[in-house]
N, C-alpha and C positions, 0 to 999 in steps of 0.2 A: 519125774521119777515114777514109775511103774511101782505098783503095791511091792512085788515080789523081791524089792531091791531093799536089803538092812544100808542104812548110811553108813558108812566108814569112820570110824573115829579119826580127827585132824592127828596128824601128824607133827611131832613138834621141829623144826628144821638144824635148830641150833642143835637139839639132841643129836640128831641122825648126823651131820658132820660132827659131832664132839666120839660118837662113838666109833665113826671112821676114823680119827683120830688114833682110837685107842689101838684100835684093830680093822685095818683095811679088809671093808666089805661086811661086816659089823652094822653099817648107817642103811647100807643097801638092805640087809636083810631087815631091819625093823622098818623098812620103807613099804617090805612086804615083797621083794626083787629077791628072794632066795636064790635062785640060779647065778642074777649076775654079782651079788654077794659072794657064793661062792667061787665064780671065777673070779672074780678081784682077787678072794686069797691065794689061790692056786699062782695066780700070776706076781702075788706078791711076794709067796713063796719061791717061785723062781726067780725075780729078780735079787734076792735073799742068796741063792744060789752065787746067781751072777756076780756078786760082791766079791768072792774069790777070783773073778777074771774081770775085775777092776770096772768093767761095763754095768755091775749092778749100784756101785756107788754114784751112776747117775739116771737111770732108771727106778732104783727103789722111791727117794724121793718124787718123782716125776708121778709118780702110782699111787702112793698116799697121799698125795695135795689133788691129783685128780679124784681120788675116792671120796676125798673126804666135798669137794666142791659137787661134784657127781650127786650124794647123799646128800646135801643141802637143795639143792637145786627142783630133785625129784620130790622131796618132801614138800615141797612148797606149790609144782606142779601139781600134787595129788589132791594138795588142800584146797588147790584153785578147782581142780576137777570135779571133787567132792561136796564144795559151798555151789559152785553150780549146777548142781544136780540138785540142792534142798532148795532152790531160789525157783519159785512155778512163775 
């Protein structure tokens, strides 16, 4: 790790998929993924939509169990990324 680099604080994983839980795209953003946080919601939102044309009642679900696995996943990647970088 280069002087100019602050370490990253760990990431806790079970948080980041409890808060996609709450709120799809929620786990992305405290991952530090603000963009694909926010399209999770956007996408969430329209399958929200789609619920009125019977297509979002199988998509919504399919979106919140990837968000919330998506947010676990990364958080765990970052921590791995991050312990490697303080390991000389």
């Amino acid at each position: 790790m280069s002087d100019n680099q602050i370490p990253q604080p760990l990431k806790n994983a079970g948080l980041a998929a409890v808060l996609s839980a709450l709120w799809c795209g929620l786990g992305q953003i405290y991952n530090g993924q603000i963009a694909k946080g926010i399209a999770f919601m956007v996408i969430q939102f329209i399958n929200a939509l789609l619920c009125f044309i019977i297509i979002g009642f199988i998509t919504y679900p399919i979106m919140w169990i990837w968000g919330m696995l998506d947010a676990y996943r990364q958080a765990e990647l970052l921590n791995q990324k991050n312990s490697s970088q303080t390991d000389f």
